[in-house]
C-alpha positions in Angstrom: 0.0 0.0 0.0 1.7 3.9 -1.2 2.6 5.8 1.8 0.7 8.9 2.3 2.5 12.1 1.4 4.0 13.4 4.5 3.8 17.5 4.6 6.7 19.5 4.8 4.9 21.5 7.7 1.6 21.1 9.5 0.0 22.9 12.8 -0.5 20.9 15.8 -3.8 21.9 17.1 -5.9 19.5 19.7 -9.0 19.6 21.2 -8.2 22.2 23.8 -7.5 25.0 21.1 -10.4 24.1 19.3 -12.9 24.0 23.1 -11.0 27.7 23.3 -12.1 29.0 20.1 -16.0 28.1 20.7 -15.7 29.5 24.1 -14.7 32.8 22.6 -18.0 32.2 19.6 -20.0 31.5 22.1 -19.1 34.6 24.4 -19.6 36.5 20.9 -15.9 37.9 21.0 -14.7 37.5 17.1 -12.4 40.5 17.1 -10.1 41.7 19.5 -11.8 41.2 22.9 -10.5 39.3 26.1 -8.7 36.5 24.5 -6.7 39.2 23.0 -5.9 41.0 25.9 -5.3 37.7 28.1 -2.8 36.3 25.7 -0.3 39.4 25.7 -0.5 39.4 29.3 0.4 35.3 29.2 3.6 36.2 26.7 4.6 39.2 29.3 4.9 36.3 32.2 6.4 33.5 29.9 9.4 36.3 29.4 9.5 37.7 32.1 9.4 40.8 34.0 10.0 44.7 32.1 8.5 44.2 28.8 5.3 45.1 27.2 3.1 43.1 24.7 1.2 44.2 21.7 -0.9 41.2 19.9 -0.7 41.8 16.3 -2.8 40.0 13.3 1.0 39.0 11.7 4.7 39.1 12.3 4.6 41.2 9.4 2.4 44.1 11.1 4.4 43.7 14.0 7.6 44.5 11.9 5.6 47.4 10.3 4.8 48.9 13.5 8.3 49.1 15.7 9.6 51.1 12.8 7.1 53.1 12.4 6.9 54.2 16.0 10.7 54.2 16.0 10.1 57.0 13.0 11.9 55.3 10.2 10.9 57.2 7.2 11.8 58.0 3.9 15.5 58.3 3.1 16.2 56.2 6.2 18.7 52.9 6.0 17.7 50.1 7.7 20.2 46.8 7.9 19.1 43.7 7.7 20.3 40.4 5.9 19.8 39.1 2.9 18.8 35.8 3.7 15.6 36.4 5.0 11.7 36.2 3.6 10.8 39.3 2.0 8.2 40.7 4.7 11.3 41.7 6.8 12.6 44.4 4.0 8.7 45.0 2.7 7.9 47.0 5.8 11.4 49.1 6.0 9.9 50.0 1.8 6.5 50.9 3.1 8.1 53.6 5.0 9.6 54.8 2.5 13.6 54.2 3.3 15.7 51.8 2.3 16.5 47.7 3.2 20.8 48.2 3.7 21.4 43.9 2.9 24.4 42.3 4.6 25.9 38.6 4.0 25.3 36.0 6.5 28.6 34.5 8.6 30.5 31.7 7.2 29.3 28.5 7.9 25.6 29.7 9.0 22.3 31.2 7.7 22.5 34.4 10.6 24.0 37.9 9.5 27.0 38.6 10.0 28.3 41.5 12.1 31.1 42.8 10.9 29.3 43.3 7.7 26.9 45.4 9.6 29.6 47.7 10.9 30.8 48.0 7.5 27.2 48.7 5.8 26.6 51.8 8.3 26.4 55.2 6.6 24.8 58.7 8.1 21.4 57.8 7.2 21.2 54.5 9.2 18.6 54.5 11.7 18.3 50.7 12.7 19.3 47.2 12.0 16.9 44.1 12.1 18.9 40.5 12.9 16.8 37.7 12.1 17.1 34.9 13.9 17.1 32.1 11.4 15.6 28.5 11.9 14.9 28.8 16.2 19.3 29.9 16.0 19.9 33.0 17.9 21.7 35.9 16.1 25.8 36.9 17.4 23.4 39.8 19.5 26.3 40.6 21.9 28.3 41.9 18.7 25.4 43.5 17.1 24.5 45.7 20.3 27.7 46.7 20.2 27.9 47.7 16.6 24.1 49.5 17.4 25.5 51.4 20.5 28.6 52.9 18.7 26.2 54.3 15.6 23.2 54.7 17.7 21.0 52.6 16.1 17.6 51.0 16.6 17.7 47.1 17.1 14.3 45.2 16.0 14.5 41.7 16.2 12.9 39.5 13.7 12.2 36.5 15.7 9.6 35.1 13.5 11.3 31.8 14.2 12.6 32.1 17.4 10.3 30.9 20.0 11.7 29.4 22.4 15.2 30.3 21.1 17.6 31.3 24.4 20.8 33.5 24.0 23.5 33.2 26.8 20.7 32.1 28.8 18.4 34.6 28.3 15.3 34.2 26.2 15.0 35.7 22.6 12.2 38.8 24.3 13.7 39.7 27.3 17.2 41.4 25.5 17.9 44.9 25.9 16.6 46.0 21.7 14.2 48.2 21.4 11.6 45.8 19.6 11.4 41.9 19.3 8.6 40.8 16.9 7.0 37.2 16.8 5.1 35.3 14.4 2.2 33.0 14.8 1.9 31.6 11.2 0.3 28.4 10.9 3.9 26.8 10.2 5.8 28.5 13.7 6.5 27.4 16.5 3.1 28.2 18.3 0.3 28.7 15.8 -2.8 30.9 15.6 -3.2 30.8 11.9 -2.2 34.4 11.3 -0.7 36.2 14.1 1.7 37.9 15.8 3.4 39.8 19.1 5.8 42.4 19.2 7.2 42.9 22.7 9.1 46.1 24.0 10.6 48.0 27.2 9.9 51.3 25.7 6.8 52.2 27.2 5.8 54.8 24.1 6.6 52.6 21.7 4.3 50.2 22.7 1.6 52.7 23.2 2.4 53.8 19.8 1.9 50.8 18.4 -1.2 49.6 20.3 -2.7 52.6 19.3 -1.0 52.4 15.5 -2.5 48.5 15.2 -6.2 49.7 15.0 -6.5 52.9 12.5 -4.9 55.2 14.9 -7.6 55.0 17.3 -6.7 55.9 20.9 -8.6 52.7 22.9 -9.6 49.7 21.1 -13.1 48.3 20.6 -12.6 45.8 23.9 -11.4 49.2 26.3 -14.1 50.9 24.8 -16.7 49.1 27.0 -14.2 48.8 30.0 -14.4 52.6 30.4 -16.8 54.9 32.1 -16.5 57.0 28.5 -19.0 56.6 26.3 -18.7 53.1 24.2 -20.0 55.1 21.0 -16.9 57.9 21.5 -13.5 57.7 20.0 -10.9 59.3 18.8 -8.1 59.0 15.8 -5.0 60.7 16.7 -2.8 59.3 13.7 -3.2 57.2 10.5 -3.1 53.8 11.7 -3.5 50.4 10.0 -5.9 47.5 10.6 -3.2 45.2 12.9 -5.1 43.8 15.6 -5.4 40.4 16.5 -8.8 38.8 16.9 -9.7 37.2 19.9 -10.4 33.6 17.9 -7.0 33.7 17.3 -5.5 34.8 20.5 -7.6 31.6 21.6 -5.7 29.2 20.1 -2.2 31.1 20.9 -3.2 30.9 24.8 -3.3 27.3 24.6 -0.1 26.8 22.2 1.3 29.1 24.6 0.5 26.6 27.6 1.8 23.8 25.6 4.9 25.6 24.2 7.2 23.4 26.2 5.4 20.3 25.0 5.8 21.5 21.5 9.3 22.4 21.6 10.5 19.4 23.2 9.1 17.2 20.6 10.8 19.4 18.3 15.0 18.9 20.0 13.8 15.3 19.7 13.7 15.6 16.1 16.1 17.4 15.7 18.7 15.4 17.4 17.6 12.2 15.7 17.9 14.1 12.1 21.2 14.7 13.5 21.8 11.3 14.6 20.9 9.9 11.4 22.8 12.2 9.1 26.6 12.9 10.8 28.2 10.8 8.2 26.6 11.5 5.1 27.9 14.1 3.1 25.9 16.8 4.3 26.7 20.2 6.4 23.9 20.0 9.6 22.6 23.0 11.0 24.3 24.9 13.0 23.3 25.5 16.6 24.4 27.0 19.9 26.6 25.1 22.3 23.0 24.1 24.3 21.0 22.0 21.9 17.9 23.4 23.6 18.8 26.6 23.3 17.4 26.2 19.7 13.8 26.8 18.5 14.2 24.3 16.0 11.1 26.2 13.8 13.4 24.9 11.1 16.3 21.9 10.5 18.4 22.8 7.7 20.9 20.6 5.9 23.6 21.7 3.2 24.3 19.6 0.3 28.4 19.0 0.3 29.8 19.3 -3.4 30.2 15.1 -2.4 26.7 14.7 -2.5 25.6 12.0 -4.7 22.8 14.6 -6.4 22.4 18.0 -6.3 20.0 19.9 -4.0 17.0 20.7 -6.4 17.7 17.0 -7.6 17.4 15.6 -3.9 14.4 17.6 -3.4 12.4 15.5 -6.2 13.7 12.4 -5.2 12.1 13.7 -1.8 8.9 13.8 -3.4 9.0 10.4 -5.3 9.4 9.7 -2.1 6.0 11.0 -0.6 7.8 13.7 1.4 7.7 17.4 1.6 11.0 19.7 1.8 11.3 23.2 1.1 13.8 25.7 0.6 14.7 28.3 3.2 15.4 31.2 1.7 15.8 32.4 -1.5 18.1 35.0 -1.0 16.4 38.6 -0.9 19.1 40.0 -4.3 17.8 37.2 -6.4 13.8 38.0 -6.7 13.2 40.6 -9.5 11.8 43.7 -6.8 14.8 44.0 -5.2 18.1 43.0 -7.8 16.0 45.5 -10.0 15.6 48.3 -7.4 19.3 48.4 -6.3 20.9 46.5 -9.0 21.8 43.9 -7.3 24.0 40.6 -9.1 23.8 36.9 -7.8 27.7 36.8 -6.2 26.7 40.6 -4.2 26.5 38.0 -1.4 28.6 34.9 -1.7 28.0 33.0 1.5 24.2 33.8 1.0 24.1 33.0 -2.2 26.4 29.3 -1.5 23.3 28.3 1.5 21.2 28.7 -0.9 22.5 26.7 -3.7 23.0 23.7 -1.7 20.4 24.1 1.6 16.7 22.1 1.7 14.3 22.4 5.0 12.8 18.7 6.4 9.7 18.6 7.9 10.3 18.6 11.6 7.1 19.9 13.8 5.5 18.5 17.0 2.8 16.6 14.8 5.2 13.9 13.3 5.1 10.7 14.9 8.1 8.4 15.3 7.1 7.0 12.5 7.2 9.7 10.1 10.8 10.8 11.7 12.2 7.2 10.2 10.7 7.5 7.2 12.4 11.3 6.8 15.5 9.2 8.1 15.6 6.3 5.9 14.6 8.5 2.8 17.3 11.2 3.1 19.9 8.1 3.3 18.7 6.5 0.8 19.3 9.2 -1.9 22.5 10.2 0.1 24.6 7.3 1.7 
């Protein structure tokens, strides 16, 4: 009997998300209500004291907002890398300034911090590291860099739930803005989702207020206060951000279950790493605690030894009934931006080698040991 076709990625929602979401139907909240408000408190105490929370309807928006209430605008530079998905340069555009891309470091997917020093001119205002796969970024070196041009630091830590760095999580560092996203494919899931976390206590007011049209209480406060529920205000030209409370449902339970789903994620992990230390393969890279890693991705690099080449492995991959993907297609090779700034392939070497030779395997709480082998067994097969 044919195997099933094994998805590259899939949610892992139970019972208990789903008895969440008709509470909130039945209590009539759709948009942002309780749920809403409940869950950024929740985030605040899973990172601890001194930071604020501000549930967004994508990591995108989230993004969007710290630079706008930071004041990026046009003319601006902002630094990012290039090996990234395109919503992290999209928002620093929709401002108006410019994405400023630097290479990643040699031997990983994160960017590289001496290049950031280097790509600093008079009109930078802010860099934004992404912290690739669940791997934390070098942040001690790019703090550094940030405090000697006074520059903004925004994290991008779309995959970086749980991800620690020197012990401390990915939230709960000294930048001005950390963003997270709830995708159907991260970590924890709501669908579409977000939360950007700050200890700047008018940015985060800024943005709350920025998330629903520029409207100074949202609809929930509205009918909290002893103003009138009919009477608001719009102090700014906002955008249509929030979260609704449906899907703050779900992320209070993933949130409750985040250890669960991250430890069935390092088990993955270290059997993929297991499985594959001899064959001709680079593994991802990771901090020197394996846990330490979010492991929203696992990465492998095809080594010029490799019996087939990557785009080759892939469809063998599918003959094979399983999904793989390819994270990222560096920023300087889709037609927007090599067009915009003129941009060739070899701009950005060590980018541009990851992505010649990298391919994503499933790995996500939902996989059974079953599934795991048959990853296993396949990716030796068309390697060994």
């Amino acid at each position: 009997m044919k195997e099933s076709f094994l998805p590259f990625a899939l949610p892992d929602i139970g019972d208990e998300e789903i008895a969440e979401v008709v509470q909130s139907m039945r209590a009539g909240w759709l948009t942002t209500g309780p749920k809403t408000q409940a869950l950024e408190e929740s985030f605040v105490k899973f990172l601890g004291k001194g930071v604020e929370s501000v549930a967004v309807n994508s990591g995108t928006a989230g993004l969007h907002l710290a630079l706008e209430a930071l004041g990026i605008s046009p003319g601006d530079e902002v630094i990012t890398t290039v090996y990234t998905f395109t919503a992290t340069a999209e928002v620093v555009r929709h401002l108006g300034a410019n994405p400023v891309f630097v290479d990643v470091v040699m031997g990983g997917f994160n960017m590289n911090p001496a290049a950031v020093e280097a790509a600093v001119t008079e009109r930078t205002r802010a860099v934004i590291p992404v912290h690739f796969a669940g791997e934390a970024c070098p942040m001690k070196e790019i703090f550094q860099v940030a405090k000697r041009h006074n520059l903004a630091v925004v994290e991008d830590a779309a995959h970086a739930l749980p991800t620690r760095y020197n012990g401390s999580i990915i939230g709960a560092l000294p930048s001005e803005a950390v963003v997270f996203s709830f995708y159907a494919t991260k970590p924890i899931a709501t669908g579409e989702g977000g939360m950007l976390v700050t200890r700047n206590d008018n940015l985060a007011h800024r943005c709350k207020v920025m998330r629903l049209h520029g409207i100074d209480r949202d609809v929930f406060n509205r009918y909290q206060t002893e103003r009138p529920a009919w009477y608001y205000e719009v102090i700014a030209p906002g955008f249509k951000y929030n979260m609704p409370d449906i899907a703050a449902a779900i992320g209070l339970v993933q949130l409750r279950r985040m250890s669960a789903l991250h430890g069935r994620r390092l088990e993955i992990a270290q059997g993929y790493d297991e499985a594959f230390i001899n064959l001709p393969v680079t593994l991802p890279p990771r901090p020197d605690n394996h846990e330490d890693h979010a492991w929203h991705l696992y990465v492998l690099r095809l080594r010029d030894n490799a019996p087939v080449e990557r785009d080759t492995f892939i469809e063998e991959m599918n003959c094979r009934g399983i999904g793989t993907s390819v994270h990222f297609i560096p920023l300087h090779l889709h037609p927007y931006w090599r067009d915009r700034y003129g941009f060739k392939p070899e701009d950005f070497p060590i980018a541009l080698d990851c992505y010649r030779r990298a391919v994503s395997l499933p790995i996500y709480s939902k996989m059974t040991d079953g599934d795991v082998e048959r990853v296993i067994k396949a990716v030796r097969e068309i390697l060994a």
